[in-house]
C-alpha positions as CSV (number, residue, x, y, z in Angstrom):
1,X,39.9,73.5,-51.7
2,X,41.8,70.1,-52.8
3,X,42.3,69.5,-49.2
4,X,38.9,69.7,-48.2
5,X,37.3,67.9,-50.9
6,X,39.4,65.0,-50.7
7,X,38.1,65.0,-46.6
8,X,34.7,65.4,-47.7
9,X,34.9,61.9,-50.0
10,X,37.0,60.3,-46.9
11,X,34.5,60.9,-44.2
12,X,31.4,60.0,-47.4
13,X,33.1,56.3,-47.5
14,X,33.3,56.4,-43.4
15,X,30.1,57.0,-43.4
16,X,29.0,54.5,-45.7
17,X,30.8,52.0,-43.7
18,X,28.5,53.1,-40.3
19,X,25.6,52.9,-42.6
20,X,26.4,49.2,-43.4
21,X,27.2,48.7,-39.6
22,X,24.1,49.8,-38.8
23,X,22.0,47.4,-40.7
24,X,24.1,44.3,-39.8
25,X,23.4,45.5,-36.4
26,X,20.0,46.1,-36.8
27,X,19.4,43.1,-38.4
28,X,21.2,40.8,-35.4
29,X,19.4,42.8,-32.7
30,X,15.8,42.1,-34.3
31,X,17.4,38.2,-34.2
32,X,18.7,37.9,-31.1
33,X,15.7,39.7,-29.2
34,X,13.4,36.9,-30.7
35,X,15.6,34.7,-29.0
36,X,15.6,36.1,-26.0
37,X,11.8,36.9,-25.5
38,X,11.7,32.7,-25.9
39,X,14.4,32.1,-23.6
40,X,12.9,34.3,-20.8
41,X,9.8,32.6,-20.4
42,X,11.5,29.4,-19.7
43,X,13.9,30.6,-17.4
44,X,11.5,32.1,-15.3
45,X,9.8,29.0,-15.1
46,X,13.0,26.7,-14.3
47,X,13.9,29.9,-11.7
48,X,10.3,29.7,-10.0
49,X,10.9,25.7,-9.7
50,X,14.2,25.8,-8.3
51,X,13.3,28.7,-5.6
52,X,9.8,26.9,-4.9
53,X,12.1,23.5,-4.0
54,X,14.2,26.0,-2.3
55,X,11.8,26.5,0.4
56,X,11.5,23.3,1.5
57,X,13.4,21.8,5.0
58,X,14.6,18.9,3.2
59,X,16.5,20.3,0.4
60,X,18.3,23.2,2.2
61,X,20.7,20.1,2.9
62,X,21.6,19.5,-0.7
63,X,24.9,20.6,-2.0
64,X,23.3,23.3,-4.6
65,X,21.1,24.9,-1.4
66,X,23.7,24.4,1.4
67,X,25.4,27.8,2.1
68,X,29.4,26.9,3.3
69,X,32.3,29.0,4.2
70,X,33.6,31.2,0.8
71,X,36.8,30.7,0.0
72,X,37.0,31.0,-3.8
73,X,34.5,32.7,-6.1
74,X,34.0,32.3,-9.7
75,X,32.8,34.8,-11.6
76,X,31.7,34.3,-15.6
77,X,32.2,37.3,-16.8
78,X,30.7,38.5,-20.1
79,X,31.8,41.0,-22.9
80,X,31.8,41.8,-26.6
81,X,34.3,40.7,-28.8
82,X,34.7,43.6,-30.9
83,X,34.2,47.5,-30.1
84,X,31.9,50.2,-31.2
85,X,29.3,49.5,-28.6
86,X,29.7,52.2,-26.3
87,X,29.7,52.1,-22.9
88,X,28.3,48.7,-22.7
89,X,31.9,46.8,-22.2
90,X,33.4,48.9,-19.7
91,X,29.6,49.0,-17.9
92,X,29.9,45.1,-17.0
93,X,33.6,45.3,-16.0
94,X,32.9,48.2,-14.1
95,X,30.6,46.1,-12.0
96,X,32.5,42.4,-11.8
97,X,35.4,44.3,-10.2
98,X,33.6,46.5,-8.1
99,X,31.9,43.2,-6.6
100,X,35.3,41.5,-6.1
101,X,36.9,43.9,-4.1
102,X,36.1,42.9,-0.8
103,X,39.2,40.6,0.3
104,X,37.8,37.3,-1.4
105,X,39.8,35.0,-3.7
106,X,38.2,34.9,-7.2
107,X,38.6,33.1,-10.2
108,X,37.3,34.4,-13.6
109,X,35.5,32.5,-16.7
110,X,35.9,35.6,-19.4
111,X,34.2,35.4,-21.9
112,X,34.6,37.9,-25.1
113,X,37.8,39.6,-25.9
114,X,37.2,42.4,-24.0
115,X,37.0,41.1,-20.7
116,X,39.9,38.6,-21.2
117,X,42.4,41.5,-22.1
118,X,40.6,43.6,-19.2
119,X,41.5,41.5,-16.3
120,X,44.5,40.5,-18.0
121,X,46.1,43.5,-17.7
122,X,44.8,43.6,-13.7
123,X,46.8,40.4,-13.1
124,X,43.3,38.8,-12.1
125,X,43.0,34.9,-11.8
126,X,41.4,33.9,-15.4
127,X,40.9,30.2,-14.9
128,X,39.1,29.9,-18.3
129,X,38.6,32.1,-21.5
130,X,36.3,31.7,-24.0
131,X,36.4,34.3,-27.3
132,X,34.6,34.6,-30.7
133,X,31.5,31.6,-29.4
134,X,29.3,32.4,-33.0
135,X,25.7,32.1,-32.4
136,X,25.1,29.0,-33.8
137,X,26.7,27.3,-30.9
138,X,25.2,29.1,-27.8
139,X,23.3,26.8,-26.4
140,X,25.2,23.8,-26.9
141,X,28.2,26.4,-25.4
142,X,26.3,27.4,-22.8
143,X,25.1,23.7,-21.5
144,X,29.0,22.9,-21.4
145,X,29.5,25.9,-19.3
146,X,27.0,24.9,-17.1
147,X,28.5,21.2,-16.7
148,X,31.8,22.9,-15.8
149,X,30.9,25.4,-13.1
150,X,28.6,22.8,-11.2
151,X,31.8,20.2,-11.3
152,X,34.0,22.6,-10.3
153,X,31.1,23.9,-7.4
154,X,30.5,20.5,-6.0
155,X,34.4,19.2,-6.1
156,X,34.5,22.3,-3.8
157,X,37.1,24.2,-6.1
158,X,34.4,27.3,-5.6
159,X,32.7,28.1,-3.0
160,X,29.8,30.4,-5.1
161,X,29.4,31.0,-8.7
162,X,28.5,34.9,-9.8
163,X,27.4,35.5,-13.6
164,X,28.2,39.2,-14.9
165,X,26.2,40.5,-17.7
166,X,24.2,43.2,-19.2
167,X,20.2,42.9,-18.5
168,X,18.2,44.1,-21.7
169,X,15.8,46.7,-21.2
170,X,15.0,48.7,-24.3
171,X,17.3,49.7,-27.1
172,X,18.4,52.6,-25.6
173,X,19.0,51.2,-21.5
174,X,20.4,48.1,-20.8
175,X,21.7,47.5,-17.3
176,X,25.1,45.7,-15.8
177,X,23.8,42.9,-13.6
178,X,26.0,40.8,-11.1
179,X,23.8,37.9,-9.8
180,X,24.5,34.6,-7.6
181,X,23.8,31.6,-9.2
182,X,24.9,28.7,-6.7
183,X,24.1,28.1,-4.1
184,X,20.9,28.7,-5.0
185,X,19.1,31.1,-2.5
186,X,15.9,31.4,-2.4
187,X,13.7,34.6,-3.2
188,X,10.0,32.6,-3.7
189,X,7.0,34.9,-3.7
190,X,5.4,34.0,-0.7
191,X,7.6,33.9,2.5
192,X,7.3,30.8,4.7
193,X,4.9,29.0,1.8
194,X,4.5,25.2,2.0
195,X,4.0,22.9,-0.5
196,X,1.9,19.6,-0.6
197,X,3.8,18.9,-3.7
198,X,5.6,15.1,-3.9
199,X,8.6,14.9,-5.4
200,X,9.2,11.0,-6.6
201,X,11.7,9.3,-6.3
202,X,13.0,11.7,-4.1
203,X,13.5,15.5,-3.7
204,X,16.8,15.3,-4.1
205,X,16.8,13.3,-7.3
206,X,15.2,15.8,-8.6
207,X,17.2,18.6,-7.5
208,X,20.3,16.6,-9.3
209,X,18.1,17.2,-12.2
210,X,16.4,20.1,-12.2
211,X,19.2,22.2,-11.3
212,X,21.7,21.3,-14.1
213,X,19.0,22.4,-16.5
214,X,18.1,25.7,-14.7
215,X,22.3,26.3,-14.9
216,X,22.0,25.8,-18.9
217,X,18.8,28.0,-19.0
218,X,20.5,30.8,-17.0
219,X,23.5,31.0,-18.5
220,X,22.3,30.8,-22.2
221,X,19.4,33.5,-20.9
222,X,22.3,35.9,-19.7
223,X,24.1,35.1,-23.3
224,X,21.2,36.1,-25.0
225,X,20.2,39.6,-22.4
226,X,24.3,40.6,-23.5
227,X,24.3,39.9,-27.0
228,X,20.7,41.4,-27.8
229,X,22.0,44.7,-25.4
230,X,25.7,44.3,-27.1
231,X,23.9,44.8,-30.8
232,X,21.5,47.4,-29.5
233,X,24.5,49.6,-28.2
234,X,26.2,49.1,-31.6
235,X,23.2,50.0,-33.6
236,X,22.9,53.5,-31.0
237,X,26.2,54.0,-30.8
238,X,26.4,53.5,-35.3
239,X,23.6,56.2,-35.6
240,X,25.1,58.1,-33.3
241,X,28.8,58.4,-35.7
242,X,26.2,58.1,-39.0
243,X,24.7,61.8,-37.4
244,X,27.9,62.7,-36.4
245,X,29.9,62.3,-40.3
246,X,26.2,63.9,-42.5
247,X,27.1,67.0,-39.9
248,X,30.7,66.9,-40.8
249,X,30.2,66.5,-44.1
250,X,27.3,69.3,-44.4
251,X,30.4,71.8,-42.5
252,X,32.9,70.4,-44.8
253,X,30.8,71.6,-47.5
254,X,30.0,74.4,-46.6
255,X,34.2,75.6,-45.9
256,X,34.7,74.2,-49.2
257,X,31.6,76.5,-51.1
258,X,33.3,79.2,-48.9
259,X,36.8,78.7,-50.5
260,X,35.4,78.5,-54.1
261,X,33.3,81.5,-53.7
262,X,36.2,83.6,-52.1
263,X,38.6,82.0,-55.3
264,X,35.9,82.7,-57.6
265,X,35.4,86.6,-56.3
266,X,39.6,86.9,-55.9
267,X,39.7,85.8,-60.2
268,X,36.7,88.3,-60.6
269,X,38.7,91.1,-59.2
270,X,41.7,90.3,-60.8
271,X,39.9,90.1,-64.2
272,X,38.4,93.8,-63.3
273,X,41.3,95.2,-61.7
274,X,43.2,94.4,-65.2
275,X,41.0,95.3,-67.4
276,X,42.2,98.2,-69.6
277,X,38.9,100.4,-70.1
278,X,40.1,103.5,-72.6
């Protein structure tokens, strides 16, 4: 019975640390999906820009258009730093090495602890690592990011840029995504569309500065679709262990009501069975 009730209070303070966990996640999901229902509307706009530009003769010339020979890919890989999200880590990783087995040479921007120790232990090429970015500094982070993959893209150190990440959908689904983000290929709505659009002083001015701004507004848009699904699979994943210690706790109880009652019946009896009646 001692035994038993000192499990009970064990897993009552667990689960008043998943309660707490919980909330905090809660709390940052609610936050970071305000953030990214404002990114996305701007991103789509930037994206609908650059693919629009895309279609025309004269920019498939320009370095962030031009398809060349692949001979190193860079992938930006990211991950949680801390666990207790479920699935959601080993989802993404899942999918960045599925996509670089196929004979190319890859080089890996990790960011999060997670995928750092991942591809450590895999002996992949991890040309950069970031961990433990806090949420104050995301855009700012993400606009360095995006200055050092086009440098290292048009210095011809990569060949094409991938971005790994998990796409929100709704708390419960969220979905790994591996998407090409340079060159820039185009996927505009209507095939073989030509615009009577000027572009002053030239088209490929403002290519050098439209793109560098799409980069920033991608990669701080995939920042926000991981961390909103990395808190959303923390708060499942938190109800999930908060469900899973009250049923514990209700069987615990129950064993130890069990006990007392047998130990309660076994005094009984021994008081009866004593008992001199003459």
């Amino acid at each position: 019975m001692r035994d038993i009730k000192n499990r009970i209070e064990n897993v009552s303070s667990t689960e008043q640390l998943i309660k707490a966990m919980d909330t905090i996640a809660s709390t940052k999901l609610h936050k970071a999906r305000l953030q990214l229902n404002g990114v996305r509307p701007m991103y789509n706009g930037l994206k609908e820009q650059v693919e629009e530009i895309g279609e025309r003769e004269d920019a498939l010339n320009h370095a962030f258009y031009e398809e060349r020979e692949v001979k190193n890919s860079l992938y930006i890989v990211m991950t949680s730093n801390q666990g207790y999200v479920g699935s959601y880590n080993s989802a993404v990783l899942n999918a960045a090495l599925e996509h670089m087995d196929d004979g190319r040479e890859e080089k890996i921007l990790s960011i999060g602890t997670k995928a750092l120790s991942y591809f450590r232990k895999r002996e992949k090429n991890i040309v950069r690592k970031i961990t433990d970015v806090a949420d104050s500094h995301v855009y700012y982070g993400s606009q360095e990011i995006a200055q050092w993959i086009t440098n290292q893209y048009l210095t011809e150190e990569v060949d094409e840029v991938y971005i790994v990440y998990s796409k929100f959908v709704n708390v419960l689904t969220h979905e790994p995504k591996v998407e090409k983000i340079l060159p820039i290929k185009s996927n505009f709505t209507y095939l073989g569309y030509e615009s009577d659009r000027e572009y002053e002083p030239s088209i490929s001015s403002v290519i050098d500065h439209l793109v560098p701004l799409y980069l920033h507004m991608n990669i701080f848009r995939a920042f926000s679709e991981a961390h909103t699904s990395e808190q959303s699979a923390r708060m499942v994943n938190m109800d999930s262990a908060g469900k899973n210690a009250s049923e514990l706790i209700r069987e615990l109880t129950l064993s130890y009501n069990r006990q007392r009652q047998g130990a309660i019946t076994q005094e009984l009896s021994e008081i009866v069975g004593g008992t001199n009646f003459d």
